[in-house]
C-alpha positions as CSV (number, residue, x, y, z in Angstrom):
1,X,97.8,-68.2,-39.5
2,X,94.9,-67.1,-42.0
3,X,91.4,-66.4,-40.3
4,X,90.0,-67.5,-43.2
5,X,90.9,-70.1,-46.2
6,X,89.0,-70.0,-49.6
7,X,90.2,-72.9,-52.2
8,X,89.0,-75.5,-54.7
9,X,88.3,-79.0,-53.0
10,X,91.6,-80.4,-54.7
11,X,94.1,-77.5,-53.6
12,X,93.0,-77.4,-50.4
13,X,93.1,-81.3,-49.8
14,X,97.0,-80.6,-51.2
15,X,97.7,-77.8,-48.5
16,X,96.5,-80.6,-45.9
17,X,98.7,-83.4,-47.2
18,X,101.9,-81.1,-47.2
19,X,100.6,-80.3,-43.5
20,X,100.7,-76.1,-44.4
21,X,96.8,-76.6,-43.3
22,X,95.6,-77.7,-40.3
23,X,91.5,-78.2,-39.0
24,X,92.3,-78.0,-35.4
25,X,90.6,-74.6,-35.2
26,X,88.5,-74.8,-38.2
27,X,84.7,-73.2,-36.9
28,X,82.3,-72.4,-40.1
29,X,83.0,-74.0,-43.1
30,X,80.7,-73.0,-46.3
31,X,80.0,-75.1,-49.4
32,X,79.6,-72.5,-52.5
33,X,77.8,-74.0,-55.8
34,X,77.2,-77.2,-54.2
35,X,75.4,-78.5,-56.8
36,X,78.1,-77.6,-59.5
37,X,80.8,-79.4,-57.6
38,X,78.5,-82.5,-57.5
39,X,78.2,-82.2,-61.3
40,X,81.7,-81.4,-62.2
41,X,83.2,-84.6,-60.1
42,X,84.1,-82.5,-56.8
43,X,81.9,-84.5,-54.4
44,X,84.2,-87.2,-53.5
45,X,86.6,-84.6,-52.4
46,X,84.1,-82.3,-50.8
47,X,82.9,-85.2,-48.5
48,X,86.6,-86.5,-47.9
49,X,87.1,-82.7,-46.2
50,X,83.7,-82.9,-44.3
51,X,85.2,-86.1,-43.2
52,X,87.9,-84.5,-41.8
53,X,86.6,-81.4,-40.3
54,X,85.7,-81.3,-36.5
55,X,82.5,-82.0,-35.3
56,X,82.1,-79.0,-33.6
57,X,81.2,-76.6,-36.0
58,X,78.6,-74.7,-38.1
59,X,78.4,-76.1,-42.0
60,X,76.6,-73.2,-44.7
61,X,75.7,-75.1,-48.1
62,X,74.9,-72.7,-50.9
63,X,73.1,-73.9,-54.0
64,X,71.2,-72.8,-56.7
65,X,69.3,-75.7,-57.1
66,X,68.8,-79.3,-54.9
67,X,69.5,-82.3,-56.1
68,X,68.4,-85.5,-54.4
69,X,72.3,-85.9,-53.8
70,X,72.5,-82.8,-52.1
71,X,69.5,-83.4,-50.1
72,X,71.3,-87.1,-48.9
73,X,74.8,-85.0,-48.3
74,X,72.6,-82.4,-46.3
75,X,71.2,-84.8,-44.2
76,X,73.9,-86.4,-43.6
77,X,76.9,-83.6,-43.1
78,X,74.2,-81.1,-41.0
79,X,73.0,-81.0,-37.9
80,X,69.2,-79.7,-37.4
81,X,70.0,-78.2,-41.5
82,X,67.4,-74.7,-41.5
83,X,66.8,-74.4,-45.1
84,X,66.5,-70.8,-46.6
85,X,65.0,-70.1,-50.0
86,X,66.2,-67.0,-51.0
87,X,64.5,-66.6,-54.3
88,X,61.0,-67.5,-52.7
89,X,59.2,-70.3,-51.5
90,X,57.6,-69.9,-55.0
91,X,58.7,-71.0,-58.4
92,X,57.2,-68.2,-61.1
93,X,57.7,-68.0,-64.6
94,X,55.4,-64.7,-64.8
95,X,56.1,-62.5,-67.7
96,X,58.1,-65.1,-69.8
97,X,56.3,-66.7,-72.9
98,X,57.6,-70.6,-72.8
99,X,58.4,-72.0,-76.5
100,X,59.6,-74.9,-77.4
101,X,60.6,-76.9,-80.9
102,X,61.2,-80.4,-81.3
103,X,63.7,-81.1,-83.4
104,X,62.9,-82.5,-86.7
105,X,63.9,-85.7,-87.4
106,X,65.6,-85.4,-91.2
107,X,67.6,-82.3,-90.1
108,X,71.1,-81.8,-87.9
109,X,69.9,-80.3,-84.7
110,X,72.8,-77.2,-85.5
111,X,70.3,-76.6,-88.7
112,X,67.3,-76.9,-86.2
113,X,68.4,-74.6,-83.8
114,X,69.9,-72.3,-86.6
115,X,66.2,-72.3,-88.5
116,X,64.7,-71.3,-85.0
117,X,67.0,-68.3,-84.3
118,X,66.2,-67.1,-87.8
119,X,62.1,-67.0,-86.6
120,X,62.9,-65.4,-83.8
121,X,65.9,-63.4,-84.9
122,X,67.0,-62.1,-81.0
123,X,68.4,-58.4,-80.3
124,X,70.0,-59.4,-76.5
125,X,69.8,-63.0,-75.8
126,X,71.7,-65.8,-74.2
127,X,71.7,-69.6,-75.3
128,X,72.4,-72.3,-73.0
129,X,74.1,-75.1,-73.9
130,X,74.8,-77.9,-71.5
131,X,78.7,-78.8,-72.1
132,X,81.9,-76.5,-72.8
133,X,82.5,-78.3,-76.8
134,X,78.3,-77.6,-77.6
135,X,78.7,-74.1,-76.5
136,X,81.2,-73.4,-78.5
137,X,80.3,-75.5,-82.1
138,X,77.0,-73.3,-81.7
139,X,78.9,-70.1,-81.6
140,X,81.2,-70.7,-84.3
141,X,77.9,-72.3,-86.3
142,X,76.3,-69.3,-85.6
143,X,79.2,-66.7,-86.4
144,X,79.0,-68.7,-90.2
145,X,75.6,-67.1,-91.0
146,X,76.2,-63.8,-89.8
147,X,75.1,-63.6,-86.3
148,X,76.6,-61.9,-84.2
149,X,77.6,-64.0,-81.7
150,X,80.5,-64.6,-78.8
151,X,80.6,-67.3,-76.0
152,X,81.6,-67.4,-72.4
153,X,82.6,-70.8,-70.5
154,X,85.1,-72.3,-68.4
155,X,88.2,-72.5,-71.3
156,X,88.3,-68.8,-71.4
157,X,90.7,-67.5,-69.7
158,X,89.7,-64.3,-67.5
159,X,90.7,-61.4,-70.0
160,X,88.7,-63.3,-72.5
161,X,85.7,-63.7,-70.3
162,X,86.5,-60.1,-69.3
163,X,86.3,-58.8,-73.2
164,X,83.2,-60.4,-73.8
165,X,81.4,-58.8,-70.5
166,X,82.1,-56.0,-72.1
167,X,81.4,-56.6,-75.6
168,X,77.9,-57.5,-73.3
169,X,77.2,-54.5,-71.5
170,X,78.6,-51.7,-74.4
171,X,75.6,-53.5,-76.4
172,X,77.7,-54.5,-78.9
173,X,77.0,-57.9,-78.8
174,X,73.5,-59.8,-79.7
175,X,73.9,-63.2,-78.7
176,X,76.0,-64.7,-75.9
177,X,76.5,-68.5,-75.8
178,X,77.0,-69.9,-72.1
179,X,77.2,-72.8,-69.9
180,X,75.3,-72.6,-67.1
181,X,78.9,-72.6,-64.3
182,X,80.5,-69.8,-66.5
183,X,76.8,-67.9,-66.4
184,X,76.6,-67.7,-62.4
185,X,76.4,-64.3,-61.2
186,X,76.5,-62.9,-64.2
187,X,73.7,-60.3,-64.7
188,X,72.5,-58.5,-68.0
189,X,69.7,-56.5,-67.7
190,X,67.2,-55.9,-70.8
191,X,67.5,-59.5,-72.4
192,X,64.8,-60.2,-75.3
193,X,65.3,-63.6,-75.5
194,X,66.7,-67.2,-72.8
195,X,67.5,-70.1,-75.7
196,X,68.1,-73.4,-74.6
197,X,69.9,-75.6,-77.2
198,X,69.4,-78.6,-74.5
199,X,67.0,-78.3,-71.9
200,X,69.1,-78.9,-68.2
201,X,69.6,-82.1,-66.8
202,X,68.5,-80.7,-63.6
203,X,64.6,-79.2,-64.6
204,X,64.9,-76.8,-61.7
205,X,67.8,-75.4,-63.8
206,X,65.5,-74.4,-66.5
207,X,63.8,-71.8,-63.7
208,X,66.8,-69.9,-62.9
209,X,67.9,-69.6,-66.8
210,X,64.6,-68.1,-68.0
211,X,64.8,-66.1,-65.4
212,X,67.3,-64.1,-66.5
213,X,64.7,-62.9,-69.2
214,X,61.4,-60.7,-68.6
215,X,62.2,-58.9,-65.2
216,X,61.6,-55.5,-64.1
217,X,57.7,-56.0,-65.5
218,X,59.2,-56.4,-69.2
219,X,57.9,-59.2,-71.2
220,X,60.6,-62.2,-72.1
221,X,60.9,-64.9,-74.6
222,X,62.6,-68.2,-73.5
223,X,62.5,-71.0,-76.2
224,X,64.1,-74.4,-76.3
225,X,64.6,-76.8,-78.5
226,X,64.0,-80.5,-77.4
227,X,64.9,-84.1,-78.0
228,X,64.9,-87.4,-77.3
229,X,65.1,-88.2,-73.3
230,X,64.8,-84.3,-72.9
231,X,61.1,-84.4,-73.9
232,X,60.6,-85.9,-70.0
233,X,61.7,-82.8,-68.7
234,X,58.9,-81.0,-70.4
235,X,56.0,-83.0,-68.2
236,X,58.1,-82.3,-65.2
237,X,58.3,-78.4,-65.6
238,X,54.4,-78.5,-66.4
239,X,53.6,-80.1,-63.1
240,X,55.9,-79.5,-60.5
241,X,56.5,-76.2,-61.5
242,X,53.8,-74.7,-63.8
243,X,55.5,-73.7,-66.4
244,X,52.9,-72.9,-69.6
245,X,55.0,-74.7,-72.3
246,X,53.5,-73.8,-75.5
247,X,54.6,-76.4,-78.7
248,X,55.8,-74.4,-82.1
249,X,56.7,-75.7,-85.1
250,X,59.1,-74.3,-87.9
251,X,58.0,-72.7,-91.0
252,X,58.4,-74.4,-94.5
253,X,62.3,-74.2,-95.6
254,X,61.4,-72.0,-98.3
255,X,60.4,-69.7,-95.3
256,X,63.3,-69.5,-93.4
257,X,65.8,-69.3,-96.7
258,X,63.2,-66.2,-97.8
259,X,63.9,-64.8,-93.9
260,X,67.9,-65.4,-94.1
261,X,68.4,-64.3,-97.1
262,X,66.9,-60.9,-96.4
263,X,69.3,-60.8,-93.6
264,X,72.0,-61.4,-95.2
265,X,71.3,-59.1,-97.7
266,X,71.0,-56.5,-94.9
267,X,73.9,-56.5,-93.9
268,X,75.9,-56.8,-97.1
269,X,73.9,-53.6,-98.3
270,X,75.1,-51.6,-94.6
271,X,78.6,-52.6,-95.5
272,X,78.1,-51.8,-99.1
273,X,77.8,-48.5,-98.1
274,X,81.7,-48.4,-97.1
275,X,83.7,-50.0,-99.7
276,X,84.5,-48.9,-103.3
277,X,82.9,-51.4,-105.4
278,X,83.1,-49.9,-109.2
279,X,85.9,-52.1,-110.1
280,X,84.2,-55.1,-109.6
281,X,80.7,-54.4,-110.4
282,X,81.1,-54.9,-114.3
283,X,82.7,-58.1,-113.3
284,X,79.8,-59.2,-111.3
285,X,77.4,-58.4,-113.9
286,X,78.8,-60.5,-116.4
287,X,79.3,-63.3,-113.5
288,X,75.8,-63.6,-112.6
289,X,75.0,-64.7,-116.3
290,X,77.2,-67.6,-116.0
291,X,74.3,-70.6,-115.8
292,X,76.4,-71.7,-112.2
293,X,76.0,-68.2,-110.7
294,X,74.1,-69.8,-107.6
295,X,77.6,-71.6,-106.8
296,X,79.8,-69.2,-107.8
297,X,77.7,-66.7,-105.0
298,X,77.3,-69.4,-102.2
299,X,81.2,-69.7,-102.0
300,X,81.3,-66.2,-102.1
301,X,79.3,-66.1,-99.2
302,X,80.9,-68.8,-97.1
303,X,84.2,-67.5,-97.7
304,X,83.6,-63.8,-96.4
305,X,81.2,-65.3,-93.4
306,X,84.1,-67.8,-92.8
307,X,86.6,-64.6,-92.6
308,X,84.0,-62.5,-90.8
309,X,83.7,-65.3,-88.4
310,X,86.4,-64.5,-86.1
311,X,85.1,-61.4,-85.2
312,X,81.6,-62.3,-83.7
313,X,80.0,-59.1,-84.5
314,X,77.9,-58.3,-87.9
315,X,78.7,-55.1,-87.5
316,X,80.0,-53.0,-90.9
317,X,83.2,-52.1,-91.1
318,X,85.1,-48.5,-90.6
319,X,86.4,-47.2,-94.0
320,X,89.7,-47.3,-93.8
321,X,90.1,-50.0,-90.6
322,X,93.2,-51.4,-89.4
323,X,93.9,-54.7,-91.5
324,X,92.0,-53.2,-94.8
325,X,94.3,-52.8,-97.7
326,X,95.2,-49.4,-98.5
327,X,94.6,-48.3,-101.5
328,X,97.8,-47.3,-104.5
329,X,97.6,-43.5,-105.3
330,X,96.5,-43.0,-108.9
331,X,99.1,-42.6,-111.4
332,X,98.3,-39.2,-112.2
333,X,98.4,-38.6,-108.5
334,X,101.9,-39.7,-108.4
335,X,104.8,-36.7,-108.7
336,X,105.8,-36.5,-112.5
337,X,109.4,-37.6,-113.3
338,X,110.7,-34.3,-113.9
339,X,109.2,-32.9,-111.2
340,X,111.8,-35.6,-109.0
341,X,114.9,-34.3,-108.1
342,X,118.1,-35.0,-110.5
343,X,120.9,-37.4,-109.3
344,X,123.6,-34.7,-108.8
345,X,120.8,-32.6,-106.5
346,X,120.0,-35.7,-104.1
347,X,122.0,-35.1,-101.3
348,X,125.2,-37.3,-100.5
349,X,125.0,-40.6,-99.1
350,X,127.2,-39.9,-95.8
351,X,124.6,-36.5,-95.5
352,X,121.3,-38.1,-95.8
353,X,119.7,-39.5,-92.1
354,X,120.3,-42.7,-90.5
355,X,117.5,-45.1,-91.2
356,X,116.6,-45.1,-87.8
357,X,116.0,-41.9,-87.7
358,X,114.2,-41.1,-90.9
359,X,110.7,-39.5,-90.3
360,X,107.9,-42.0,-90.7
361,X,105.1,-40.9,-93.5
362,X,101.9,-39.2,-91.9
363,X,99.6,-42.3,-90.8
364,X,102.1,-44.7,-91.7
365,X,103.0,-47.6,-88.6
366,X,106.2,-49.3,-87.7
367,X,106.1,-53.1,-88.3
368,X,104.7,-54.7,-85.9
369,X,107.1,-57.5,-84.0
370,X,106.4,-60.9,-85.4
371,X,104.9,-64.3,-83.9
372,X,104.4,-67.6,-85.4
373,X,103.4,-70.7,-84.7
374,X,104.3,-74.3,-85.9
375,X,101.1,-76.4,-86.5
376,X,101.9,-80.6,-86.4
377,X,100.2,-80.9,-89.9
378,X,101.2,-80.1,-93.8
379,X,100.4,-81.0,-97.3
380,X,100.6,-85.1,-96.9
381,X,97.7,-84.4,-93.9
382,X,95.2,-82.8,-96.5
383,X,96.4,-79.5,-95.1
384,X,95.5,-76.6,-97.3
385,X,96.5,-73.1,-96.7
386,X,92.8,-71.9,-96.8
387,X,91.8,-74.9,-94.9
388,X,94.1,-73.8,-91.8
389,X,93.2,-69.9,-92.2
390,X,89.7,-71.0,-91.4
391,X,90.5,-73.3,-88.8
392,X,92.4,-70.4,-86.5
393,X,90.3,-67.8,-87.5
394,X,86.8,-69.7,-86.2
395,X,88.4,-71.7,-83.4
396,X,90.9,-69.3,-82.3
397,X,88.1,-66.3,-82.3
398,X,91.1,-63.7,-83.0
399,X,90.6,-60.9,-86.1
400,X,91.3,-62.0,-89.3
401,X,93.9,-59.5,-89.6
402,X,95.9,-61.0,-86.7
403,X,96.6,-64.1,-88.7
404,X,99.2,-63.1,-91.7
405,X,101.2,-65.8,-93.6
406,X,100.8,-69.4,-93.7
407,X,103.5,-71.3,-95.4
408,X,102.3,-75.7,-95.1
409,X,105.3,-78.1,-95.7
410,X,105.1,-81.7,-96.2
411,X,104.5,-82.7,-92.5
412,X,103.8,-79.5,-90.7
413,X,103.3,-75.9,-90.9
414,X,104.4,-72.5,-90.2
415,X,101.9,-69.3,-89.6
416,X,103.0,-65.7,-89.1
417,X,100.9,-64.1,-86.7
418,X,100.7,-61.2,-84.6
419,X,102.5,-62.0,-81.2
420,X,99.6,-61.0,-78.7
421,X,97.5,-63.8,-80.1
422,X,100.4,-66.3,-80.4
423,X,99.3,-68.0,-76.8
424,X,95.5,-67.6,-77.4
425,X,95.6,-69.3,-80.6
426,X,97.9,-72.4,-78.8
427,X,95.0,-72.5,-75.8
428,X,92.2,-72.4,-78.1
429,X,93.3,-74.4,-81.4
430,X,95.9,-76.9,-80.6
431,X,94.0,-80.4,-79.8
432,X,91.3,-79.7,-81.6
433,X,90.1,-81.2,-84.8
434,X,90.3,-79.7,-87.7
435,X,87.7,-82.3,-89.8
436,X,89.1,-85.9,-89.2
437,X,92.8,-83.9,-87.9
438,X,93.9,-83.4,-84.3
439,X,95.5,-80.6,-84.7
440,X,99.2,-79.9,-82.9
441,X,99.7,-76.0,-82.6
442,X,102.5,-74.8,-80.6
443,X,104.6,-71.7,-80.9
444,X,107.6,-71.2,-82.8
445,X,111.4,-70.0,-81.9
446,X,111.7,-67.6,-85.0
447,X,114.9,-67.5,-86.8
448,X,117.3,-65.1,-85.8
449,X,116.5,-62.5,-88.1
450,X,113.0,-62.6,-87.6
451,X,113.9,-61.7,-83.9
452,X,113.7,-58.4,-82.8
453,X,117.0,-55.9,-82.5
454,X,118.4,-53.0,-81.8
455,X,119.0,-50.5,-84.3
456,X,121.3,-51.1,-87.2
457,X,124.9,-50.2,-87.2
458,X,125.6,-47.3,-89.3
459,X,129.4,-47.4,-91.0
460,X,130.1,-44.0,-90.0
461,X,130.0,-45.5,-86.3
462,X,132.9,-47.5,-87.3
463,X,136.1,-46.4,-85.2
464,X,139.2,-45.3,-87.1
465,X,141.7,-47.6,-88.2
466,X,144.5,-47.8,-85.3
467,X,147.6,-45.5,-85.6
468,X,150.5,-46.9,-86.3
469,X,149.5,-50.0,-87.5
470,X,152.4,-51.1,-90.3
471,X,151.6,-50.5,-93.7
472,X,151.9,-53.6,-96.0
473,X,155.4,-53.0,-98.3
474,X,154.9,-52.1,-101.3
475,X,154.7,-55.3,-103.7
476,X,154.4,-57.8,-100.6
477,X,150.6,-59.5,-99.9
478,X,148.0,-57.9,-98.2
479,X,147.4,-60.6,-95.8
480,X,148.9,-58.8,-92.4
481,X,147.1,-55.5,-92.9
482,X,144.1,-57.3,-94.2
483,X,143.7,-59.4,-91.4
484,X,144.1,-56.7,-89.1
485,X,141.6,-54.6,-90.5
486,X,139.1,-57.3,-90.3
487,X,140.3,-58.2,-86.4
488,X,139.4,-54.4,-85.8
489,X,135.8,-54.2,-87.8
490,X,135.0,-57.5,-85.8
491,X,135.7,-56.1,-82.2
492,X,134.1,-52.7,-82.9
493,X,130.4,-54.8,-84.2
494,X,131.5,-57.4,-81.2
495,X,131.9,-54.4,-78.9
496,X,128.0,-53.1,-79.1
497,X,127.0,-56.6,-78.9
498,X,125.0,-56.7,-82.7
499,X,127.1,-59.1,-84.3
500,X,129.3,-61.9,-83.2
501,X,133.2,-61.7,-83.2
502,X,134.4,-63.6,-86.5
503,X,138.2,-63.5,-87.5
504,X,138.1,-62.6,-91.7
505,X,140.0,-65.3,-93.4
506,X,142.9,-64.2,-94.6
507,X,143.6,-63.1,-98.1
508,X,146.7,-64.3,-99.8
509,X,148.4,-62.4,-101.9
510,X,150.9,-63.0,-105.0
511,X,154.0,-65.2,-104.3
512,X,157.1,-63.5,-104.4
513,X,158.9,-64.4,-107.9
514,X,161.1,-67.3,-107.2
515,X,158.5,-69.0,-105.1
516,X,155.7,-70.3,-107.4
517,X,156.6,-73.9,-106.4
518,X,157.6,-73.1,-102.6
519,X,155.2,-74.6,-99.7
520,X,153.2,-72.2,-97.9
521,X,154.7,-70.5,-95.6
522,X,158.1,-70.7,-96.4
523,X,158.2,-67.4,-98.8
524,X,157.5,-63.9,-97.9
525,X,153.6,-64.5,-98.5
526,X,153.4,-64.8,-94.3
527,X,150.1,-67.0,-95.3
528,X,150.5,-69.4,-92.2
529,X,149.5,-72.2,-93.8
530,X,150.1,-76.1,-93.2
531,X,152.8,-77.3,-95.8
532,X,150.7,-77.5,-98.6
533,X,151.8,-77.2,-101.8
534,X,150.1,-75.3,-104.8
């Protein structure tokens, strides 16, 4: 047997049931994130296996914080419990300046919470949110005005939560959104800014997530924006745990618009400085006369931030990126017509190279294989081809490159995407809603020749007609030596395994004169056919 057993409460309850477990021998047992399992719904289960456990034994409960529940559990489940406090019999907020905003009663707290990053406008920073579904509408909110902005919680699967680590410590990323399980043990060093969209239900929570900020001697910022039943939580950090809140309120709208669109226009000036815009610019000038130019501009703007969104970085980019469209050469670039080579100078057709082995032009790429999925919605949902773009593009949190045709039917949908991103778009985006839509996304069996294959038969691979076979007389119908012909082509494709075997239909040929009204098969036409008269 193992010497030791690590497992969620529900698998290892499962093990015991199907008696591959047994507790006869069982000496330590340790509680990790005791308080998390309490939260999460564990409990029941974890004090269904302390139920079963021997009573001789030494029980280890590790947890960040100590709720009253895990103070009853603890006194119940240990024997003479020593409690250790690893982080210090002291609570300190030293170095951390504590802001908070209440949120304003005529405005959506996502506009709230927006408003407030744009005062503060973070380099390396975390936000808190208290669920899975907040943490995630505030990094896609976010993503829509430009910041740049990923999240990490308990949906990801591990190479996601691996790519955004990364994204983390590279530096490319400003702003990572987090619950506070997917956050544990997580450490980023040099962070500006703690935001707390909700303050924790748990105040001694707040402690360890400021924390994160302001160490080493550096000076941090942690600010939080507060509601309703949360504004409790305020008196209880002040007194049981001295934390110096200090009140802030939000400029004037006029403010904040002034301070995003500078922003904005920072970043559209970087970028500007990579793409040829002297087509367009003409164009623009004569657009932003138009007496609806505002409107015309703010779709503008959604629609590229709503592309851009995917990505979660503001950063510009490359000239010349994967998924920009290349540009045609100029005409007078192109070779002149009689600078081609004439017909009777082009090489044959049996001398030129197989297709497959044609060399592929300098910085040219194959086709990539295809993947598509089939979305439960269509036209008579509401379903608009720019609608669902969007939709997979900000939930799915792939490139926007990755996401290539969209074809919407009556009832449902079909989207051509790249394959690696077929099953992160089905974890991410099917069940979700997509306005008053639950949307059903699922992959899709392509048609056979989407599929990939091997390389195409060339004729010249064809094998030579057999000796020997007998040559159709002279004046008599083609249908033996047809048929045979056709027998052979379909057991040579058959053979390599590209195409099916198929018989060819047989060709009948003219009727012997003195057999125009004759039944088929009677005359020398050897058609085989069933009695039928012409």
């Amino acid at each position: 047997g193992a010497a030791l057993v690590v497992g969620t409460p529900g698998r290892i309850i499962d093990q015991i049931e199907r008696k591959n477990l047994k507790l006869d021998g069982i000496r330590t047992v340790v509680l990790d994130e005791a308080d998390e399992m309490l939260s999460m719904g564990f409990w029941e289960d974890v004090t269904r296996l302390l139920d079963w456990m021997p009573r001789e034994k030494q029980t280890l409960l590790f947890s960040a914080t100590m709720p009253d529940a895990i103070e009853r559990a603890a006194q119940r489940y240990l024997k003479d419990p020593l409690r250790l406090k690893l982080s210090g019999d002291v609570y300190s907020v030293e170095g951390i300046e504590n802001l908070y905003y209440l949120v304003e009663g005529d405005l959506p707290k996502p506009r709230n919470f927006l408003w407030m990053m744009e005062v503060h406008r973070p380099r390396s920073a975390i936000v808190f949110a208290n669920t899975r579904g907040e943490s995630e509408m505030v990094c896609h909110y976010l993503r829509r005005f430009g910041f740049n902005v990923d999240v990490l919680n308990g949906d990801l699967p591990q190479k996601e939560r691996e790519r955004v680590m990364r994204r983390v410590k590279a530096g490319e990323l400003d702003i990572m959104v987090a619950t506070d399980i997917a956050s544990r043990g997580i450490d980023i060093s040099d962070l500006s800014h703690v935001f707390n969209y909700d303050l924790p239900e748990d105040p001694e929570v707040y402690i360890h997530r400021v924390g994160r900020t302001g160490r080493i001697g550096k000076k941090g910022i942690a600010v939080s924006l507060v509601r309703g039943r949360y504004e409790a939580t305020l008196d209880i950090l002040r007194k049981k745990f001295n934390v110096p809140l200090i009140a802030q309120t939000l400029p004037p709208e006029s403010e904040i618009i002034k301070m995003q669109s500078d922003r904005l226009a920072a970043q559209l000036r970087e970028e500007l400085a990579h793409v040829e815009i002297s087509q367009y610019r003409p164009v623009a000038e004569e657009m932003v006369k138009a007496a609806d130019a505002p409107e015309l501009m703010a779709f503008l703007l959604r629609q590229y931030y709503s592309a851009r969104s995917a990505r979660g970085e503001s950063a510009p980019a490359a000239e010349g990126a994967e998924g920009m469209p290349r540009e045609r050469p100029r005409r007078e670039e192109r070779p002149r017509r009689e600078d081609r080579p004439r017909r009777e100078e082009r090489p044959r057709r049996e001398d030129r190279p197989r297709r497959e082995e044609r060399p592929q032009a300098e910085g040219a790429a194959a086709e990539p294989p295809k993947g598509a999925l089939y979305v439960g919605q269509g036209q008579n949902q509401g379903v608009t081809e720019q609608a669902l773009r969007e939709f997979l593009l900000s939930r799915g949190g792939v490139a926007v490159d990755e996401v290539k045709q969209i074809r919407v039917e009556g009832d449902y949908s079909v989207v051509q995407v790249s394959p690696n991103v077929v099953d992160t778009l089905v974890t991410r985006c099917n069940g979700q809603q997509m306005g008053e839509l639950t949307m059903r996304v699922e992959p899709k069996r392509l048609p056979p020749r989407d599929r990939e294959r091997g390389p195409r038969r060339d004729r010249r691979d064809r094998p030579p007609r057999r000796e020997g076979a007998p040559a159709a007389a002279e004046g008599a119908p083609a249908a033996e030596g047809a048929e045979e012909e056709g027998e052979e082509e379909a057991g040579a494709a058959g053979g390599e395994g590209d195409r099916p075997r198929r018989r060819r239909r047989r060709r009948r040929g003219p009727r012997p004169e003195g057999q125009a009204g004759a039944p088929q098969g009677e005359g020398g036409g050897g058609g085989g056919g069933e009695g039928t008269s012409s």
